[in-house]
C-alpha positions in Angstrom: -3.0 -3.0 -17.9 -4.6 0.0 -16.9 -3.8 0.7 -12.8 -8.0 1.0 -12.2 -7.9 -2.0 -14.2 -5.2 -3.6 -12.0 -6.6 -2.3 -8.7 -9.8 -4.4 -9.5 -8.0 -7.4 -10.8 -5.1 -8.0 -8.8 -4.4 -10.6 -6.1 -8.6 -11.8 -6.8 -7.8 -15.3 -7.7 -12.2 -16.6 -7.3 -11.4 -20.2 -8.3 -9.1 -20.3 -5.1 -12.0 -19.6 -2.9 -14.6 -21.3 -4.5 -15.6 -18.9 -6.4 -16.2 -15.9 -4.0 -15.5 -12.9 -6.1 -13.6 -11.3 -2.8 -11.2 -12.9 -1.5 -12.4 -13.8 2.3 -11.1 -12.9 5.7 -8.5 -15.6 6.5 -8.4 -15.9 10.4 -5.8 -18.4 11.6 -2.4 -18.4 14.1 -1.8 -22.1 13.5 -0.5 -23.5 10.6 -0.5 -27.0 10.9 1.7 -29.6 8.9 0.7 -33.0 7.3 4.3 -34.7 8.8 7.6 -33.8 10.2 9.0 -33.4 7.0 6.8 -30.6 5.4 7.1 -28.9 8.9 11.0 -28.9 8.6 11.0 -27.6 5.4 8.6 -24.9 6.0 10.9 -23.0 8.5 12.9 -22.8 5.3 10.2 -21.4 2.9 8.4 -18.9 5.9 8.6 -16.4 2.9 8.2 -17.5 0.1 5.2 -16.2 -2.4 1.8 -18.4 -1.2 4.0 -20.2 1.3 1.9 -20.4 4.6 3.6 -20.9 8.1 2.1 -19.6 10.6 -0.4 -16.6 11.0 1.8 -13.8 11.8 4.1 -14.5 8.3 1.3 -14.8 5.8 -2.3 -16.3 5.1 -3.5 -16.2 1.7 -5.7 -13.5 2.2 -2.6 -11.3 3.3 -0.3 -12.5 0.5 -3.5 -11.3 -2.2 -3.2 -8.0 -0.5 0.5 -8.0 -0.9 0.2 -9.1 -4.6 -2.7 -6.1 -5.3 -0.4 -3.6 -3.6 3.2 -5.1 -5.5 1.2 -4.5 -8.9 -0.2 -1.3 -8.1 2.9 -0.5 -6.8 5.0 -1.8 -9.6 7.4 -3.8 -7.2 8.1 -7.3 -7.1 6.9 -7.8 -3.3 4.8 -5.9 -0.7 4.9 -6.6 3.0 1.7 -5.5 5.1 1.7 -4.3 8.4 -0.8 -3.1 11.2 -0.3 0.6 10.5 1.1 3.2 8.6 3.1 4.4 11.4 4.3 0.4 11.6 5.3 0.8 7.7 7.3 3.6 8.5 9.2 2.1 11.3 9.1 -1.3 9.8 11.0 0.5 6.7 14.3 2.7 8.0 14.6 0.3 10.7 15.5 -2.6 8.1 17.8 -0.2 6.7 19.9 1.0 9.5 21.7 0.4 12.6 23.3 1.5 15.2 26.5 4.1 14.5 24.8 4.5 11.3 22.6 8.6 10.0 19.8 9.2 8.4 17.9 11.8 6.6 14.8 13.0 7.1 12.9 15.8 5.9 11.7 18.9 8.1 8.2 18.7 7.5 8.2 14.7 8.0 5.2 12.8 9.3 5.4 13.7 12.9 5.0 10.3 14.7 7.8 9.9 12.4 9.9 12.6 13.6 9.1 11.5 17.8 10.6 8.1 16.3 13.8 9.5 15.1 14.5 11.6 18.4 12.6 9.1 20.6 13.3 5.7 19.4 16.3 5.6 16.8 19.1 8.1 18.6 18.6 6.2 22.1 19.9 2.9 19.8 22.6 4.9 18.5 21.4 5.8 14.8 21.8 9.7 14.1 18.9 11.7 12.4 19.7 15.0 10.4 16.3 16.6 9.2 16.8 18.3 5.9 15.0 21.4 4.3 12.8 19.5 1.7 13.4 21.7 -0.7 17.2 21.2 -1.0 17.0 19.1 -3.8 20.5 18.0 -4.9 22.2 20.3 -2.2 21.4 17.3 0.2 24.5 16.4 -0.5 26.4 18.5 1.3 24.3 16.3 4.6 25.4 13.1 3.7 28.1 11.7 5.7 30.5 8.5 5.3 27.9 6.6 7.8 24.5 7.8 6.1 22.4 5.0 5.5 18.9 6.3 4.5 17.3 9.3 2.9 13.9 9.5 4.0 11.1 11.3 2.0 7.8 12.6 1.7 6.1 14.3 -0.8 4.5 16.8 -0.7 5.7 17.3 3.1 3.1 17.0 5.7 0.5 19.7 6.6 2.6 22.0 5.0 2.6 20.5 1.5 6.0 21.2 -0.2 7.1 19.3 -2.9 10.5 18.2 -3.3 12.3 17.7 -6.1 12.4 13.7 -5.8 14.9 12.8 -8.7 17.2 15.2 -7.7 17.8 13.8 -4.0 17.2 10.1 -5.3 20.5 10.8 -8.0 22.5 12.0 -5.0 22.0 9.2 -2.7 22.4 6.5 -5.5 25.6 8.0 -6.4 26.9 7.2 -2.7 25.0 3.9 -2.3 22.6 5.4 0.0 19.1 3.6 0.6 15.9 5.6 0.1 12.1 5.0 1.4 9.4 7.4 0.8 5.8 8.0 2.1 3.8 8.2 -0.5 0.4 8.2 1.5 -0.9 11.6 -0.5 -0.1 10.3 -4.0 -1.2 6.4 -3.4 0.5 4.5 -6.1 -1.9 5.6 -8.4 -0.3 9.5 -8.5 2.6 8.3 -8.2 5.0 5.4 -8.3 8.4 6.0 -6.6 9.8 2.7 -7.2 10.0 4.1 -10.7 12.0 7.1 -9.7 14.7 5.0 -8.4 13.0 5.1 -5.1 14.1 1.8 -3.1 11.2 1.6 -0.5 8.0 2.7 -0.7 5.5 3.3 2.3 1.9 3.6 2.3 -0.7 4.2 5.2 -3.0 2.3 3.6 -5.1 3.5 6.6 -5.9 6.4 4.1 -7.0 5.8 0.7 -6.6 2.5 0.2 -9.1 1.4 2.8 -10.9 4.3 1.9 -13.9 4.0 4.5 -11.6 5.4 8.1 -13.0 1.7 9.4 -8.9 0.1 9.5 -5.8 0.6 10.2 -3.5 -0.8 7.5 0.2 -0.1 6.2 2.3 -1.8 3.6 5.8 -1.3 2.0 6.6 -2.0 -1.7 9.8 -3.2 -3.0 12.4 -5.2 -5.5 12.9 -8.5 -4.6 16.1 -7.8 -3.6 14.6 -6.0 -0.1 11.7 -8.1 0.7 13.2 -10.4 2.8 15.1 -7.8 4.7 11.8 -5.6 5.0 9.9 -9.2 6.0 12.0 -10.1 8.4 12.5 -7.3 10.7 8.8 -6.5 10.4 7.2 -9.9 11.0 10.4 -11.8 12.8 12.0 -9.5 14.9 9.0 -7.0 15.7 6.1 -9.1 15.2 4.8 -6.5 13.4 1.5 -8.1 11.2 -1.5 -6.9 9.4 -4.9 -8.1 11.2 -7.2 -10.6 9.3 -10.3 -7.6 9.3 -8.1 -5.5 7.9 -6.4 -7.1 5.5 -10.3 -7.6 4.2 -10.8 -4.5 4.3 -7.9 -3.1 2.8 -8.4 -5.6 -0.2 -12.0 -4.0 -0.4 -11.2 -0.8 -0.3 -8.7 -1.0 -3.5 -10.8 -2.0 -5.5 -12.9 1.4 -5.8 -10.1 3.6 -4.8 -9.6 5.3 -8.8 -12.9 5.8 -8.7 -13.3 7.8 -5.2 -9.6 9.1 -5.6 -10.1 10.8 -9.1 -13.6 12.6 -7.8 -11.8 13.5 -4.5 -8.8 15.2 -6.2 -11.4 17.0 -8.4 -13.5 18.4 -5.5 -10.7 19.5 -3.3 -9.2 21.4 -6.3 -12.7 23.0 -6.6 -12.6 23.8 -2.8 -9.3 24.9 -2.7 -9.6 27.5 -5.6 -12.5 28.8 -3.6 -10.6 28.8 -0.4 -8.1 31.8 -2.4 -10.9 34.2 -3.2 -12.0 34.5 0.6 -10.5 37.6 2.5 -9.9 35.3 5.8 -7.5 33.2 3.7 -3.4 34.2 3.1 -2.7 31.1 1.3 -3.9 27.7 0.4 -1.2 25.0 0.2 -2.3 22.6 -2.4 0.5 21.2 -5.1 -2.6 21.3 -7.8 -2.7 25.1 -8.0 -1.0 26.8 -10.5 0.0 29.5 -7.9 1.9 26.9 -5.4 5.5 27.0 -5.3 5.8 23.4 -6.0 3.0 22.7 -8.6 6.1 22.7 -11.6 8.0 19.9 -9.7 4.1 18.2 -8.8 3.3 18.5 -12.4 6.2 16.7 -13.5 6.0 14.1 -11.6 2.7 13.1 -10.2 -0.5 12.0 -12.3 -2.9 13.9 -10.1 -3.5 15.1 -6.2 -5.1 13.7 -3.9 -8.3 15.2 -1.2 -6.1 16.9 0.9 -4.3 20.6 1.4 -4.3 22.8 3.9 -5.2 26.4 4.6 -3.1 29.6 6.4 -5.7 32.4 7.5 -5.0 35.8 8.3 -4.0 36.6 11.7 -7.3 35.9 14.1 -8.0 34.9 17.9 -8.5 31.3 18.9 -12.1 32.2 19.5 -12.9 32.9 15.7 -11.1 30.3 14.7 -13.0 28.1 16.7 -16.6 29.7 15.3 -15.7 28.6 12.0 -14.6 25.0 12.4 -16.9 24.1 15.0 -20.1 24.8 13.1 -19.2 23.0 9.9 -21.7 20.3 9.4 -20.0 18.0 6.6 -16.3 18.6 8.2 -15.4 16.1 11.0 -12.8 17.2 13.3 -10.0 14.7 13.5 -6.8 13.2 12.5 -6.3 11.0 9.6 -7.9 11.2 6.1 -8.2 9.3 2.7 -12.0 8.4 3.7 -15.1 9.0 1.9 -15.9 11.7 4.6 -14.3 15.3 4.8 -12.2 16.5 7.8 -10.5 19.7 9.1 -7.7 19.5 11.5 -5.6 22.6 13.0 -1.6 22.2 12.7 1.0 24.8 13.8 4.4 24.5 11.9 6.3 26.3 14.2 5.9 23.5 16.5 7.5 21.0 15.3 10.1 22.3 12.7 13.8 22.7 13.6 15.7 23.6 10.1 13.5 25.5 8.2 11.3 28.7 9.8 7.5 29.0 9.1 6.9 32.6 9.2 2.9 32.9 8.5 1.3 34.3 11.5 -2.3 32.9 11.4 -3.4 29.6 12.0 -3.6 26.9 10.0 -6.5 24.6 9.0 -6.1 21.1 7.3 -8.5 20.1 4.9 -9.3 16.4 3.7 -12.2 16.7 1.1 -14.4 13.4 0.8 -17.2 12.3 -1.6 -19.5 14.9 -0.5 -21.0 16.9 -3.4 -18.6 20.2 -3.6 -21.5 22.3 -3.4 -23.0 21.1 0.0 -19.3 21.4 1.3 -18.7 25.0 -0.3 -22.2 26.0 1.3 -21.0 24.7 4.6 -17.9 26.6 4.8 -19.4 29.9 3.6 -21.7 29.7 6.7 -19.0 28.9 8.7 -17.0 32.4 7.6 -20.6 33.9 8.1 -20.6 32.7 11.7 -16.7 34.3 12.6 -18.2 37.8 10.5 -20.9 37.8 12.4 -19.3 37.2 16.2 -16.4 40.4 15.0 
């Protein structure tokens, strides 16, 4: 099957649900048992596939999410959380503990990296972040106690792509667990569960809501993991996905080839055109043939996704500011995978520690929506026009 064919067929089960084509928002804490004995044996069965407890383990309209997501995914299970921050946590947390290290790369998700200093070395797990282009000379990082290698691809804001198969080889050679984020790809640019991979994380926030209207996360895995994943999410953190967004998220799948195919053409459009402007030093973007990681991204990724960013020339905060805050069809704000464009300023130097950004301008974020590439080329065009004419 076709993955836009399974993203509109899977977990939509109508003669369930009376024959609602979508499958409806199931709201519900209690879970209530016809006697004593089917409530003893359900503290048995809390996970099982379709086995419903109690609200904060499961409702059917959760487990259809988790099935659409383990198809897309091509896993055996999914767990769904309230966030993609919560998948992230929900993930190395079930796979370390305390005297034990783990990997994660230099340009990680940032929320990811406070975590890591913040949360995980105060419990007594060790972080090393890694250059995330090191490929198989991670190796020379891993230690008798490493646990998990984390990775994210391409890296966040600044967009480099590592050379996944190369770090997943050296970490299955020494028994070492690995979770990505695969947020920009989506499982439909890329699967890592079928580069050896052994969790993968989505902030299904992004692209598979698709609409910036719920916060959503989920983790795909072999059966093997899922009740490790499960348990630590849902039992010990009480970590759940919310009955509105679990709707929504199942909503949002269903047209996400569709929006994600015209978004990856337009912001390849809009990032060509962001290389022929004077203002510009470089666009990051996998897609382009110019980008230092497009061989790797060509290799092993079906496609890219709405989003790159941009490194102007060196300019004053002032000019900066003339340009973004004119723009009529760019929001300004965090997040992206919506139908709607954004633009968000990052600086590099801020939060790296291993590798050294050396560009000297500032840097722009770009998430391209559904917008017609011309209205959005127009837009920035008058937004350059208003930092010329300021000079």
């Amino acid at each position: 099957m076709k993955p836009s064919t399974t993203l509109v067929s899977a977990g939509r089960n109508p003669r369930r649900h009376a024959g609602a084509v979508n499958v409806p928002a199931f709201r519900a804490s209690t879970i209530t048992a016809p006697d004593l004995a089917a409530w003893e044996a359900s503290r048995t069965r809390r996970f099982e596939k379709d086995a419903v407890v109690y609200g904060r383990f499961g409702t059917p309209a959760s487990q259809a999410l988790e099935e659409a997501v383990a198809a897309i995914e091509g896993a055996d299970r999914a767990v769904s959380v309230s966030s993609g921050m919560a998948a992230c946590a929900s993930a190395i947390l079930s796979l370390v503990k305390a005297g034990d290290h783990v990997l994660l790369p230099d340009n990680v998700y940032q929320p990811v990296r406070a975590f890591a200093n913040g949360f995980l070395a105060p419990f007594g797990v060790e972080a090393t972040f890694y250059d995330p282009l090191v490929g198989a000379g991670i190796a020379a990082l891993m230690k008798p106690n490493t646990r998990l290698l984390y990775l994210e691809a391409p890296g966040s804001q600044t967009m480099e792509m590592p050379d996944i198969p190369a770090l997943v080889a050296e970490a299955k050679a020494r028994a070492i667990r690995t979770a990505m984020d695969n947020t920009w790809g989506t499982p439909l640019l890329f699967r890592p569960l079928d580069h050896g991979v052994d969790l993968s994380i989505n902030a299904a926030t992004k692209y598979l809501v698709g609409h910036s209207d719920a916060m959503l996360g989920t983790i795909a895995m072999r059966e093997e993991l899922f009740e490790r994943v499960k348990t630590v999410a849902t039992a010990h953190l009480g970590i759940c996905a919310g009955s509105e967004e679990i709707y929504l998220g199942l909503r949002g799948m269903r047209t996400m080839a569709v929006r994600l195919e015209k978004q990856g053409k337009s912001a390849f459009a809009v990032a060509r055109w962001f290389q022929t402007r004077p203002e510009v030093e470089r666009v990051l973007y996998p897609a382009l043939p110019e980008d230092p990681g497009h061989a790797v991204w060509k290799r092993d990724f079906k496609g890219a996704s709405g989003l790159f960013s941009v490194v102007f020339k060196p300019m004053d905060k002032a000019a900066l500011a003339r340009f973004v805050d004119g723009l009529e069809h760019f929001g300004i704000g965090a997040s992206f995978g919506g139908y709607e464009s954004l633009v968000l300023p990052f600086e590099p130097s801020h939060y790296r520690t291993v590798t050294t950004w050396t560009s000297k301008g500032p840097c722009l974020r770009f998430h391209i929506g559904l917008e017609d590439v011309d209205d959005l080329l127009e837009d920035l065009e008058r937004g350059f026009a208003r930092m010329r004419a300021a000079a």
